[in-house]
C-alpha positions as CSV (number, residue, x, y, z in Angstrom):
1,X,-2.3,8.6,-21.4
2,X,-4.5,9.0,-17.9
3,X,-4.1,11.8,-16.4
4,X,-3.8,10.2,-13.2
5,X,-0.9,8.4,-14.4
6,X,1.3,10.9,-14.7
7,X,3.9,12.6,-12.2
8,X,6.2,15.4,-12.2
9,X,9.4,14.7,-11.1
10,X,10.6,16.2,-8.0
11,X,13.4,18.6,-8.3
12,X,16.3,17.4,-6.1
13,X,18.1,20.9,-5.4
14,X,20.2,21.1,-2.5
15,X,18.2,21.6,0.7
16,X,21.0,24.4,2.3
17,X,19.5,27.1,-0.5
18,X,16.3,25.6,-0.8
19,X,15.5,26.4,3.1
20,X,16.9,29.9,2.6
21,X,13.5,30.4,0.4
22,X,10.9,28.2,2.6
23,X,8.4,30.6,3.4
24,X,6.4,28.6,6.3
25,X,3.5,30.5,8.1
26,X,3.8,29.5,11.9
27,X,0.3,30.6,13.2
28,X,-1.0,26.7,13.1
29,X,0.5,23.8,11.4
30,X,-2.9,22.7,10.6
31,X,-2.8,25.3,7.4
32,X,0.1,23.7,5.9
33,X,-0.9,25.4,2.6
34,X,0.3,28.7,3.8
35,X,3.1,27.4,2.6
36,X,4.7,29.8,-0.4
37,X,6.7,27.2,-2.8
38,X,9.4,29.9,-5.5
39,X,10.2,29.0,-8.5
40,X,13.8,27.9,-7.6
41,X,12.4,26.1,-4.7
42,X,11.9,22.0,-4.6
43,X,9.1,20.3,-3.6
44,X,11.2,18.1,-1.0
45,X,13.0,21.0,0.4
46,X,9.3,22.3,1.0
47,X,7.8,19.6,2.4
48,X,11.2,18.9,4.5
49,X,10.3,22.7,6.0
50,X,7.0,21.6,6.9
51,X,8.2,18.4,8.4
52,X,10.3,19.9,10.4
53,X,7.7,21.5,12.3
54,X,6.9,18.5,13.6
55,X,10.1,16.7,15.3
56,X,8.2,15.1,18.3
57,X,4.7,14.7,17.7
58,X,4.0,11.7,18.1
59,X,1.5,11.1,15.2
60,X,1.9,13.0,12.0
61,X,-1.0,11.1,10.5
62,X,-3.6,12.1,12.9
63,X,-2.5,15.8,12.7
64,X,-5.5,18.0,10.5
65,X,-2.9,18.8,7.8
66,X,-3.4,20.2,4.6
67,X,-1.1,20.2,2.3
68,X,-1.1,22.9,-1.6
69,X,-1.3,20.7,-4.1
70,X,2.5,21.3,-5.1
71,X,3.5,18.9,-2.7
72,X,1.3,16.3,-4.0
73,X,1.1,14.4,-7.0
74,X,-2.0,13.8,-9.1
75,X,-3.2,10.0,-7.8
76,X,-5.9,9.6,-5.1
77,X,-4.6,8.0,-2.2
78,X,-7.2,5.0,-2.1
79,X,-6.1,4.3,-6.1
80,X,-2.3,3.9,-5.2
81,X,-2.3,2.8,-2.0
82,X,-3.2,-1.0,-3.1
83,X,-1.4,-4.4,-2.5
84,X,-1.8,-5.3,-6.3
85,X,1.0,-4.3,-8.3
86,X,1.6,-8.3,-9.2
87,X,-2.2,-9.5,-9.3
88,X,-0.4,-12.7,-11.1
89,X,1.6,-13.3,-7.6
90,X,-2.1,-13.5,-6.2
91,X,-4.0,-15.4,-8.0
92,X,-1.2,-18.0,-7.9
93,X,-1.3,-18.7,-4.3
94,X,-4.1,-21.6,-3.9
95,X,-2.4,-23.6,-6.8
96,X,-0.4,-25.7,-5.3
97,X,-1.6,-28.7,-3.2
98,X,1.9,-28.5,-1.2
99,X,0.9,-26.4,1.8
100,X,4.4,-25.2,2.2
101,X,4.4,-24.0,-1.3
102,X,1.0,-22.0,-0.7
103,X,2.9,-20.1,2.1
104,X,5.9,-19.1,0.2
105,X,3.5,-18.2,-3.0
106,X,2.0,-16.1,0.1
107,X,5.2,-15.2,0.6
108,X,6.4,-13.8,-2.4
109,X,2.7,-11.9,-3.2
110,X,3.4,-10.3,-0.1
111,X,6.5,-8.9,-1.3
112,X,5.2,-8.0,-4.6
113,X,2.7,-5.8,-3.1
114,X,6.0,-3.7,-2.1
115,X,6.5,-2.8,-5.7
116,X,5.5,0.9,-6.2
117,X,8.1,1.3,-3.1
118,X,11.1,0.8,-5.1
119,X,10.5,3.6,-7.0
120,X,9.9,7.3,-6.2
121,X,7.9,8.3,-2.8
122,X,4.8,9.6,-3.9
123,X,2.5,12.1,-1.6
124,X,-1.3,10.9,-3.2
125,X,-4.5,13.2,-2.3
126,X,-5.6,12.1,1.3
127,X,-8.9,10.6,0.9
128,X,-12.3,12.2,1.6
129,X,-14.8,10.3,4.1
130,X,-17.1,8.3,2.4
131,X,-14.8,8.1,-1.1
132,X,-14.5,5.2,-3.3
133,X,-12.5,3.4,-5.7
134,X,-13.1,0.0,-7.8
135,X,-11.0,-1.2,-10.0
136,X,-9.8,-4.8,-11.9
137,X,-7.1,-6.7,-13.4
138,X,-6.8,-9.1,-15.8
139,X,-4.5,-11.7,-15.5
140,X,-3.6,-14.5,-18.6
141,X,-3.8,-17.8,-17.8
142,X,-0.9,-19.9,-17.8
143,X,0.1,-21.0,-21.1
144,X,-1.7,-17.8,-22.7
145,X,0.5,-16.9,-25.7
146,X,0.6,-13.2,-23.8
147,X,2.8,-15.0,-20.8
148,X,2.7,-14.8,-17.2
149,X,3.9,-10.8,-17.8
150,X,0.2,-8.7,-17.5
151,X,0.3,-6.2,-19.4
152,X,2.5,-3.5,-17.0
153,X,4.2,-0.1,-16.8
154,X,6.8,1.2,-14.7
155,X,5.0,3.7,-12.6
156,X,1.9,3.0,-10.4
157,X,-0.5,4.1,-13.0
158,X,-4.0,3.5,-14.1
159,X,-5.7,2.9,-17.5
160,X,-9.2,4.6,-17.8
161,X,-11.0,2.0,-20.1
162,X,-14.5,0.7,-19.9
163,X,-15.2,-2.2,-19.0
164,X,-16.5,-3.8,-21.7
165,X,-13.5,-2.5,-24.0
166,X,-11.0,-3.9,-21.6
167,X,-12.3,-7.5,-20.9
168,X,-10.7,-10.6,-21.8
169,X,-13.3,-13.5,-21.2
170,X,-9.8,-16.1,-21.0
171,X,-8.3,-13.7,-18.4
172,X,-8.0,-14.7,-14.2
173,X,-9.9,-11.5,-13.3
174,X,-9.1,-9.7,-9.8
175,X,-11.2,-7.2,-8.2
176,X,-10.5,-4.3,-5.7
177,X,-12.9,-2.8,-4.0
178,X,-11.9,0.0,-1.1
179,X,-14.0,3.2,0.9
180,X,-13.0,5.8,3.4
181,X,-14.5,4.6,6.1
182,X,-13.5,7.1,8.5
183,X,-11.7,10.6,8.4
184,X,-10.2,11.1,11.8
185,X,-8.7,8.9,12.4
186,X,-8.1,8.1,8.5
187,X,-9.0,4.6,7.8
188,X,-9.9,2.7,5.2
189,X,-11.7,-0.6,4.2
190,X,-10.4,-2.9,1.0
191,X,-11.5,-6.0,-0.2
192,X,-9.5,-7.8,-3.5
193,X,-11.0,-11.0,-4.6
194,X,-10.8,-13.2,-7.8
195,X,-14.2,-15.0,-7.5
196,X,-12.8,-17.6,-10.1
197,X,-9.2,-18.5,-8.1
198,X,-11.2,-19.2,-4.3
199,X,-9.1,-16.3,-3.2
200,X,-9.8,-13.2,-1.1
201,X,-7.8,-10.4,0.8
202,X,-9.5,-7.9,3.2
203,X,-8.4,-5.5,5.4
204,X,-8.1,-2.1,7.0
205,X,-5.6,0.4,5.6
206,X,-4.4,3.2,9.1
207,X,-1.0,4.3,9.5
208,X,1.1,6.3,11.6
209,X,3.9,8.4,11.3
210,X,6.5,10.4,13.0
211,X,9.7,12.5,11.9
212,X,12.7,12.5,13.7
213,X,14.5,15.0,11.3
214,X,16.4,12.4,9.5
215,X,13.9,9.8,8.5
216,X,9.9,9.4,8.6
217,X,8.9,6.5,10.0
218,X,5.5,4.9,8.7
219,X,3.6,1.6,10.6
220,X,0.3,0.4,11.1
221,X,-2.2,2.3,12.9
222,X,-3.9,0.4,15.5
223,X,-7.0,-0.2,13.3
224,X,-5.1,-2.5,10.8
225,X,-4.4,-5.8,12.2
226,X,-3.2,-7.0,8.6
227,X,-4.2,-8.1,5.6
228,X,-6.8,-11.6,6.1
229,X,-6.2,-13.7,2.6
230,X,-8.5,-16.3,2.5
231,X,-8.5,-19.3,0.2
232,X,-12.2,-20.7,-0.2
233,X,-11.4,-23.5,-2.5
234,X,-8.9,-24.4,0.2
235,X,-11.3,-25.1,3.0
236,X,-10.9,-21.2,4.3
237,X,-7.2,-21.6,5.0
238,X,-6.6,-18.2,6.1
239,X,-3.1,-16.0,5.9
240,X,-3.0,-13.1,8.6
241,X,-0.4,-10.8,7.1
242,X,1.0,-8.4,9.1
243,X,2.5,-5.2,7.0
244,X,6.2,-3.9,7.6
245,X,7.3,-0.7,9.2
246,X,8.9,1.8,6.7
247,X,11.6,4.4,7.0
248,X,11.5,7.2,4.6
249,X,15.3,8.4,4.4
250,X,17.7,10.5,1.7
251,X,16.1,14.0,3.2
252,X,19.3,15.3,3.4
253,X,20.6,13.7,0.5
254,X,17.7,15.0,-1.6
255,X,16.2,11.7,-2.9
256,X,13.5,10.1,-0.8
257,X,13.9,6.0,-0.7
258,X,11.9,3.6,1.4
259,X,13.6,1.3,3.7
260,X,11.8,-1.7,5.2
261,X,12.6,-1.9,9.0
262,X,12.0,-4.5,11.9
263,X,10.2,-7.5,11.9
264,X,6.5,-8.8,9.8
265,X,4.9,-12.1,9.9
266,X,2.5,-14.2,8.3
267,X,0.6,-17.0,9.8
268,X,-1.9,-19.8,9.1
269,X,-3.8,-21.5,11.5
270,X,-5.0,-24.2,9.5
271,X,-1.6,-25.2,7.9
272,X,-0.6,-24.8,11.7
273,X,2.7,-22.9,9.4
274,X,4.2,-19.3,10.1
275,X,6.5,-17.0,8.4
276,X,8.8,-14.2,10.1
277,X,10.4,-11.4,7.8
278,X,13.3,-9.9,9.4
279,X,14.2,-6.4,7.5
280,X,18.0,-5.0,8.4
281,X,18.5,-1.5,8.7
282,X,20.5,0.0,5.7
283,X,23.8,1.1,7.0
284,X,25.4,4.6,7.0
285,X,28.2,3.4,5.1
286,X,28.6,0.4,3.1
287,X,25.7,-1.6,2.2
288,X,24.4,-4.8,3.6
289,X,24.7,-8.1,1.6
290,X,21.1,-8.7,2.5
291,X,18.4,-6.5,3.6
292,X,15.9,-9.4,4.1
293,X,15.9,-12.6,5.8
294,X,13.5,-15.4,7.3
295,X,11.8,-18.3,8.0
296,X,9.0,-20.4,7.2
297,X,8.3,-23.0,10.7
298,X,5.7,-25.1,11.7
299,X,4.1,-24.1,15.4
300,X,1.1,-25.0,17.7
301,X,-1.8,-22.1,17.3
302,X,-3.1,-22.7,20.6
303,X,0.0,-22.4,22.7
304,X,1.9,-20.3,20.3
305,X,-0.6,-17.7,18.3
306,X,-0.3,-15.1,20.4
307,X,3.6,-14.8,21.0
308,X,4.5,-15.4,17.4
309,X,3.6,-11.2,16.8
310,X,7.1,-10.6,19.6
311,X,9.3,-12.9,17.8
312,X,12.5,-12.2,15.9
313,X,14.0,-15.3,13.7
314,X,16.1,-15.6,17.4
315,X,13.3,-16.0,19.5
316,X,12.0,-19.3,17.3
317,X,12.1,-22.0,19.1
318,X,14.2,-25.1,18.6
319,X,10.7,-27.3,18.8
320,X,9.2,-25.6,16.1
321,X,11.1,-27.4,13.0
322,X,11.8,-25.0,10.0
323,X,10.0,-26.1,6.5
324,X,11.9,-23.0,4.6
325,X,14.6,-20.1,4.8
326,X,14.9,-17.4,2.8
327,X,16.8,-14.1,2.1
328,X,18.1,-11.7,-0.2
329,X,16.9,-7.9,-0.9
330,X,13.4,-6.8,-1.0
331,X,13.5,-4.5,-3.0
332,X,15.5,-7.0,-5.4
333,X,16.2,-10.3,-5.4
334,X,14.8,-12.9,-2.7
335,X,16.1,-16.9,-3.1
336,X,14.4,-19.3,-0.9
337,X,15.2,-23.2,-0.2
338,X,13.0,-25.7,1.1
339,X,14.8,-27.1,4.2
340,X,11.9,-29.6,5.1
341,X,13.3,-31.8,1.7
342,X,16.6,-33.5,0.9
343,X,19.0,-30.9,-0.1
344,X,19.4,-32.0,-3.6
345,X,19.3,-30.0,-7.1
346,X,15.5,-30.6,-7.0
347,X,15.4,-28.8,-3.5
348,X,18.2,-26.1,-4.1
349,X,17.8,-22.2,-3.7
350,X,15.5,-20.7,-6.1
351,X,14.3,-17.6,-6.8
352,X,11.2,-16.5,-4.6
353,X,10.8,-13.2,-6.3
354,X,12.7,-11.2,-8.4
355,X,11.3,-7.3,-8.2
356,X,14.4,-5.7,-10.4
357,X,12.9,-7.6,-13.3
358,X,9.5,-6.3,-12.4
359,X,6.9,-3.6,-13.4
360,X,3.7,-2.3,-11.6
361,X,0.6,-3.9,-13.8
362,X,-2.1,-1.3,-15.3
363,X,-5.2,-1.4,-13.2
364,X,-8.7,-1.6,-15.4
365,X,-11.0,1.8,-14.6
366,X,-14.1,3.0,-15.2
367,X,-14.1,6.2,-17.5
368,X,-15.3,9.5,-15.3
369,X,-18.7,9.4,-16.5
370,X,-19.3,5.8,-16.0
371,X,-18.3,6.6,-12.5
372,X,-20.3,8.0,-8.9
373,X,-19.8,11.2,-7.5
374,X,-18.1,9.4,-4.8
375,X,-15.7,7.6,-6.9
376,X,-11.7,8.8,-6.4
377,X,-11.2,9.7,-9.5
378,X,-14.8,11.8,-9.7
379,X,-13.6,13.9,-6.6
380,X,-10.1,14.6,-7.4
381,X,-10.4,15.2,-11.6
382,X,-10.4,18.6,-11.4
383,X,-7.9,19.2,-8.8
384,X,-5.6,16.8,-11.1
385,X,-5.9,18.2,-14.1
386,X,-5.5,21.7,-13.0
387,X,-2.0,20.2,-11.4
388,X,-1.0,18.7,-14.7
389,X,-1.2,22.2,-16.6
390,X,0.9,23.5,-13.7
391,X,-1.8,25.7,-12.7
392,X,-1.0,24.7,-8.8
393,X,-2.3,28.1,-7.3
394,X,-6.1,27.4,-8.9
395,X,-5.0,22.9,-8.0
396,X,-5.2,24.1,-4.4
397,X,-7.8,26.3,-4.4
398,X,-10.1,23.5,-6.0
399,X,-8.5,21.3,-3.3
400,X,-9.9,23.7,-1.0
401,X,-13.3,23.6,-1.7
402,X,-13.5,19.4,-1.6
403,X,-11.9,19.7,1.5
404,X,-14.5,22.4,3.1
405,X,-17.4,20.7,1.3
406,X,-16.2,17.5,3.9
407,X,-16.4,19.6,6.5
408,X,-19.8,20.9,6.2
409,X,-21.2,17.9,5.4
410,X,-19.1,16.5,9.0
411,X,-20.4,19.4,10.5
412,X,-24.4,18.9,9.3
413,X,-24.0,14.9,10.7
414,X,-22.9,16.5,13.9
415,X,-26.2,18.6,13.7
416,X,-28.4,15.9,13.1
417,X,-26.6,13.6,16.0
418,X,-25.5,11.1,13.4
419,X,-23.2,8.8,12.5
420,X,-21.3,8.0,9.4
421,X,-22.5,5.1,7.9
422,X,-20.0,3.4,5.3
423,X,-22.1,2.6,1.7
424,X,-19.8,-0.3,1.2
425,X,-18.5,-2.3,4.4
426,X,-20.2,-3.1,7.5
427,X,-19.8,-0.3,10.2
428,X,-18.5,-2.8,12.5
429,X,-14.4,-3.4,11.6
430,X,-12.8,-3.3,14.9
431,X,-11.3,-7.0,14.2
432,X,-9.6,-5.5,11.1
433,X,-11.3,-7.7,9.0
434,X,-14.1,-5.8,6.9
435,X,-16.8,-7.2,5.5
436,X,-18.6,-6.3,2.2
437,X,-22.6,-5.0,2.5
438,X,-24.7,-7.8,0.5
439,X,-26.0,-4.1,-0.7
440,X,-23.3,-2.9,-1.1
441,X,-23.4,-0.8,-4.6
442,X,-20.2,-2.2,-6.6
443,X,-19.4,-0.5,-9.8
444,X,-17.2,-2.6,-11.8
């Protein structure tokens, strides 16, 4: 088993005795790993103390925060924070000729990539400027005798396989390829692509957060303007797909969950076809029928573009005539019915996605030696392994010194009066659309 691919679970103790042993040092909240964690003490009672600290500012995120490595767990943030957890849900968007059918197989890929989020919260290592990460998938072919099922586990995992060892020449194979591209703020560049399908995503990865005390709140950052998924075999159709806002809640309660909140949409200027996805707010008591509900319409790109990003499912108007509804729960079950069709059997609700039946797929990555010193997995091995022998005290100090060894190397650009240059993506993202080097050194 990877090393990266295993978690300790989080002990859920009661957060009233917890705090009684939080030992927090107040002289900046920058040094986070000042923070003492006992033996009786949880993780999330910890972390909660630390939190806490910072009701009111307005941007966790962009805060120089360092956490000890017993509030983390042993993944690199640019390895799990992907949109591939059902590369199969990818690859099949450009099959159909239907071009309402292309949007919900959009759709349903874009709720796929919510996966991992149904499980535990995870806290991955924040990544280092200039870090990178490349990895594959293999995906059967329909009517392979493996199924439509890649092979999958239930945790957001990785296998560490060469490449050689791994490939299947009758597989659909799917490529991620991501860098640090800046460090304050933190912001990344990804590009997934499966040469063989016409298909391509690409965006930039920049949150923020904020705690209120009750919840943490996560959204885009205003680098990311979505994710671009462009279909080349499909005369560039192009699907700008904006990402959801996410509450963190259960602090009190002592289990994390995420909650998708407010409203995300999808859009394609060449099918002239959009799609608004209205989350609901989980209630305090009780629980909603449906968590998730929407539309698929058709509207005008050059009157309409730019207001579709302040509608709700209300605001739609009457002149723009709906091709598809859907609903259900996200994190579940999601039905959709095409509404552009006779309502017969043919046309009746079916299932869009089904994530309970679900598991994350294995991602296909290089072994640490076939790997560059840049490379996630390269920078954080030895502050993971230390963390998996629950030697956290020697985890952090390790942590430490890839941390400071950023710094001086921020610090000796500064000298010099440069810049950082990015060895993947061209420096120049500011549409939220990055675009790979034709240099660019890819090691898959």
């Amino acid at each position: 088993m990877d090393k990266f691919a295993e978690t300790t679970p989080r002990n859920s103790s009661t957060v009233t005795r917890d705090m009684q042993n939080l030992k927090v040092s107040t002289e900046e909240v920058g040094r986070a790993e000042d923070v003492q964690v006992d033996s009786d003490q949880s993780k999330f009672s910890a972390m909660l103390g630390i939190l806490r600290k910072l009701v009111g500012v307005a941007d966790v995120i962009s805060l120089r925060l360092s956490l000890p490595a017993q509030l983390l767990d042993p993944i690199p943030n640019l390895e799990y924070w992907n949109y591939m957890d059902r590369p199969d849900f990818f690859v099949a968007i450009p099959e159909s000729d239907d071009e309402v059918e292309r949007m919900l197989a959009t759709l349903a890929w874009w709720f796929s990539k919510l996966l991992k989020h149904t499980g535990k919260v995870l806290k991955p290592f924040n990544s280092v400027l200039g870090e990178q990460f490349f990895c594959y998938w293999e995906v059967p072919r329909e009517g392979d005798s493996t199924g439509n099922g890649c092979q999958s586990t239930a945790t957001s995992s990785a296998t560490d396989v060469s490449a050689a060892d791994a490939t299947n020449s009758g597989a659909l194979r799917v490529e991620y390829i991501t860098e640090q591209v800046s460090h304050h703020p933190p912001v990344s560049a990804h590009i997934y692509r499966c040469q063989e399908r016409g298909i391509e995503a690409a965006g930039i990865d920049h949150i923020s957060a904020k705690f209120t005390g009750l919840s943490a709140t996560v959204a885009a950052g205003s680098h990311c303007k979505g994710i671009f998924v462009t279909l080349t075999k499909r005369d560039n159709e192009t699907y700008v797909c904006t990402h959801p806002t996410a509450n963190i809640v259960g602090w009190l309660r002592g289990s994390l969950k995420v909650q998708c909140v407010e409203t995300s949409y999808i859009v394609c200027a060449k099918t002239k076809l959009a799609t608004i996805v209205e989350f609901k707010e989980e209630r305090w008591f009780g629980k909603n029928k449906d968590n998730v509900s929407g539309r698929v319409f058709r509207y005008d790109p050059e009157t309409q573009a730019e207001l579709i990003p302040a509608w709700r499912l209300k605001d739609i108007p009457k002149s723009c005539q709906t091709v598809a509804t859907f609903s259900g729960n996200w994190d579940k079950l999601v039905t959709a019915q095409r509404e552009d069709k006779p309502s017969d059997s043919a046309n009746a609700a079916r299932t869009l996605i089904d994530m309970s039946s679900l598991q994350v797929v294995d991602k296909i990555v290089k072994p640490l030696d076939e790997q560059g010193e840049m490379e996630s997995r390269r920078v954080w091995d030895p502050v993971a392994s230390k963390m998996l022998q629950g030697k956290f005290g020697d985890a952090t100090k390790l942590k430490r010194i890839v941390e400071d060894a950023q710094r001086e190397k921020t610090a000796a650009r500064n000298d010099r009066g440069e810049e950082f240059v990015p060895a993947l993506f061209k420096p120049d993202y500011s549409n939220g659309r990055p675009e790979l080097l034709d240099s660019a050194p890819i090691n898959l």
